[in-house]
C-alpha positions in Angstrom: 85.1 104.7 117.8 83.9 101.2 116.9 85.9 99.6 114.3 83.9 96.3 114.3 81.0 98.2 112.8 80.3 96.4 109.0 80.8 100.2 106.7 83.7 101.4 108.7 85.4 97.9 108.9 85.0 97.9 105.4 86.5 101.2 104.5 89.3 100.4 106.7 90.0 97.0 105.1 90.0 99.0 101.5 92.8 101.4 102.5 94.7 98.6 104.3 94.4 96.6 101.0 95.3 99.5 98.9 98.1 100.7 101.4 96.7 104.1 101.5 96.4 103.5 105.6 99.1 104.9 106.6 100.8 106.4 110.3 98.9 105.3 113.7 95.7 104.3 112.0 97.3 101.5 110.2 99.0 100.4 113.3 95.7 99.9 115.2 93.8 98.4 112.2 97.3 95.7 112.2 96.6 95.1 116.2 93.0 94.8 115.0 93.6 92.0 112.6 96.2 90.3 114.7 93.0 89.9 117.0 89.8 90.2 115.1 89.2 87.2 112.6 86.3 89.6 110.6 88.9 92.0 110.4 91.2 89.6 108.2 87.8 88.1 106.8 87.5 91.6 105.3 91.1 92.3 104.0 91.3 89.4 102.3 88.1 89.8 100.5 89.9 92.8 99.0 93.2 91.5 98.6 90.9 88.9 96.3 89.3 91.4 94.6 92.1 93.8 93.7 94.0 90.6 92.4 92.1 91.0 89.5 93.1 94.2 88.6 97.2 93.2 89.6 96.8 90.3 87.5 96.3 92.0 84.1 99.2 94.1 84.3 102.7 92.3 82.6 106.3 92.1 84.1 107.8 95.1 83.1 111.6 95.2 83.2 114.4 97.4 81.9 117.1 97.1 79.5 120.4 95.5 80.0 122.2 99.2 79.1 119.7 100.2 82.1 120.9 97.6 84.6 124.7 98.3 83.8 124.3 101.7 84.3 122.8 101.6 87.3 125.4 98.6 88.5 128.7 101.4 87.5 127.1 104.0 89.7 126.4 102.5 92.8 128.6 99.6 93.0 131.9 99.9 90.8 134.7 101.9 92.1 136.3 104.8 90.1 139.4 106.9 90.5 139.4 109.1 93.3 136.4 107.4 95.0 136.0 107.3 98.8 136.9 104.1 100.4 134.7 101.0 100.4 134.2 101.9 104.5 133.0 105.3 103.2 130.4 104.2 100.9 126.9 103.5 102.7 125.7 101.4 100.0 129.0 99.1 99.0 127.5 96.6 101.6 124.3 96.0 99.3 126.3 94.7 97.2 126.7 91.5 98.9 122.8 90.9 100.0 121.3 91.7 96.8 121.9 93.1 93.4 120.5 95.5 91.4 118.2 93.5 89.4 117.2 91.7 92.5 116.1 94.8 94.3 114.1 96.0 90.9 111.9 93.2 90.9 111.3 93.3 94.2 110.0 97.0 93.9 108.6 97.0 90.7 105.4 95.8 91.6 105.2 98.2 94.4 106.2 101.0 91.9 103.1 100.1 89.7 100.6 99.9 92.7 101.7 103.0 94.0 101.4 104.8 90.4 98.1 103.5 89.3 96.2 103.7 93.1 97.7 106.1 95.2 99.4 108.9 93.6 97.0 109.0 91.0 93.8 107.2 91.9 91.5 109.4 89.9 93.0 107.6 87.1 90.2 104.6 87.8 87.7 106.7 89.4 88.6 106.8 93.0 89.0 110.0 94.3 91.6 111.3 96.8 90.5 112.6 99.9 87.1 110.6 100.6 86.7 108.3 102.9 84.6 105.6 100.8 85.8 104.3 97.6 83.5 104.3 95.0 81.9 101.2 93.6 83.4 100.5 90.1 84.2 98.9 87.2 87.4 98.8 86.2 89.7 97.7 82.3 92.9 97.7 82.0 93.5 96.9 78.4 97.2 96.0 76.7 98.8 95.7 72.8 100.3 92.6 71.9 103.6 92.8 73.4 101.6 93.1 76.5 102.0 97.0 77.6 99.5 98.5 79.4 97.3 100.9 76.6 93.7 101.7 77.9 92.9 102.5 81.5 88.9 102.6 81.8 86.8 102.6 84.3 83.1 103.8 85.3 81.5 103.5 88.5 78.5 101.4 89.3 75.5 103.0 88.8 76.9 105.9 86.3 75.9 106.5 82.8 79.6 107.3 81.9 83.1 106.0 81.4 86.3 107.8 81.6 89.0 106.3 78.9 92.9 107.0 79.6 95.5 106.5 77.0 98.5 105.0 78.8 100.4 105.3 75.2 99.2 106.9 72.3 97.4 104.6 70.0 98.2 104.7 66.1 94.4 104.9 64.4 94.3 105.4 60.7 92.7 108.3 58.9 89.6 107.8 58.3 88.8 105.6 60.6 87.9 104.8 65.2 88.9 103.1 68.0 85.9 100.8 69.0 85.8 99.9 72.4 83.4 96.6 73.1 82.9 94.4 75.7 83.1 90.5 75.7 80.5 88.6 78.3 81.6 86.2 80.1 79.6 83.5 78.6 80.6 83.8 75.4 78.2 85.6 73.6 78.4 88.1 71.1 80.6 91.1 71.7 78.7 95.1 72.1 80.1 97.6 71.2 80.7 100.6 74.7 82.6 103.7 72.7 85.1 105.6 70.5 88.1 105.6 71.7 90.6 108.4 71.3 94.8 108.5 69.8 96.0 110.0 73.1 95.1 111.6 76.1 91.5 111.3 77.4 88.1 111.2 76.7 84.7 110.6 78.6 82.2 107.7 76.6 78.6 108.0 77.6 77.0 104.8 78.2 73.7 102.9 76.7 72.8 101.9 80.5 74.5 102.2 84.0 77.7 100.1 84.2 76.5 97.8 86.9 73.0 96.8 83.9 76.1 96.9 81.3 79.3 95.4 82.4 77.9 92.7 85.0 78.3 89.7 83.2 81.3 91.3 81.1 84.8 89.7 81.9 87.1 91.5 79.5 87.0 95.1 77.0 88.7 95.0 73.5 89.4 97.4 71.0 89.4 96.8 67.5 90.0 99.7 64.1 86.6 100.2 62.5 85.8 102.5 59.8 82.9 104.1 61.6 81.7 104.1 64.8 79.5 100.6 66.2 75.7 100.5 66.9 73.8 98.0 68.7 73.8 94.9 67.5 77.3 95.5 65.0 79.9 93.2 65.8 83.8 93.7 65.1 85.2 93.4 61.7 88.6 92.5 62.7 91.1 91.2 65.5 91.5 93.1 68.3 94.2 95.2 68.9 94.2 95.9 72.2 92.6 93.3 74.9 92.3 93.1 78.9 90.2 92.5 82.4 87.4 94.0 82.9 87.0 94.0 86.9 84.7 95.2 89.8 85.9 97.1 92.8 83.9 97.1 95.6 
């Protein structure tokens, strides 16, 4: 099999970037880049453009009643506990604490949620070789938690909207979804956007004609749902990236 050739390099570099390369495979593609500068050339152009995705998601960290809880059970002795030689994990205690080793794995936790067990969740599909081509939001409220997972892939007419948490929309009124070019202009409105659970938007055009120039998605309340050419009648509510992967 030749690696070096451009598609399969660059499939290769994808899974490697995502960490879904995994047993002997990723050991050779490692040897590979140890030895074949296009090789790195091509992880690090997805390293950049995954960045963009990472970059939008907040430090998430537990409570303090979290962190002591999980302190008494691993670390502080109780009555009729096995000797400190008899406890595998007493010796942690002097490397690194809890709260170290939770930031050290949180943002693998995420990763792992968002793009491997679940990768349907922004369009790629499990069990494919290729990844498709996408556009990808990932929209937070204003205390920064992740709301609105949306994505659509290049040339579809169609955009699948996850709720991460349920959104509170009052009767009578919609969740408008637009999307903000990166030049500044005026903001169009892309679709409705449900309470809770999901919901497919179809699209005026394919993303790539739509969300090109678009650097961010937004939601606002409106009391009806937004034509061409309406514009938000309010602040935002919820706000993020708006990225390509490929």
């Amino acid at each position: 099999m030749n690696t070096l050739l451009p598609e399969r390099l660059d499939r290769l570099a994808r899974e490697y970037a995502l960490g879904t390369l995994a047993g002997p495979a990723r050991r050779r593609f490692e040897r590979l880049l140890r030895q074949t500068p296009a090789a790195m050339r091509a992880v690090g152009a997805w390293q950049e453009r995954l960045a963009g995705l990472a970059s939008a998601v907040p430090a998430m960290q537990p409570g303090e009643s979290v962190w002591r809880g999980l302190e008494r059970r691993l670390f502080v002795s109780s009555p009729g506990a096995a000797p400190a030689a008899a406890r595998p994990l007493q010796w942690l205690w002097g490397l690194l604490s809890v709260r170290a080793l939770g930031g050290a794995l949180a943002g693998v936790f995420l990763c792992a949620l968002l793009l491997r067990l679940q990768p349907g969740l922004i369009g790629m599909e499990p069990q494919r070789d290729a990844l498709p081509e996408s556009y990808v939001g990932l929209l937070t409220d204003a205390e920064g938690k992740p709301t609105v997972l949306a994505s659509s892939k290049r040339h579809g007419k169609r955009m699948t909207v996850k709720l991460l948490q349920p959104v509170v929309i009052p009767a009578g009124s919609v969740a408008q979804l637009w999307a903000l070019p990166k030049d500044g202009s005026a903001a169009f409105p892309v679709g409705v956007v449900p309470g809770s659970g999901s919901a497919t938007v179809d699209l005026a055009d394919t993303s790539e004609k739509l969300f090109f120039n678009v650097s961010r998605l937004a939601v606002s309340i409106e009391a009806a749902p937004a034509k061409t050419g309406d514009a938000p009648s309010g602040a935002f509510i919820l706000s993020g990236h708006c990225v390509k992967l490929w």
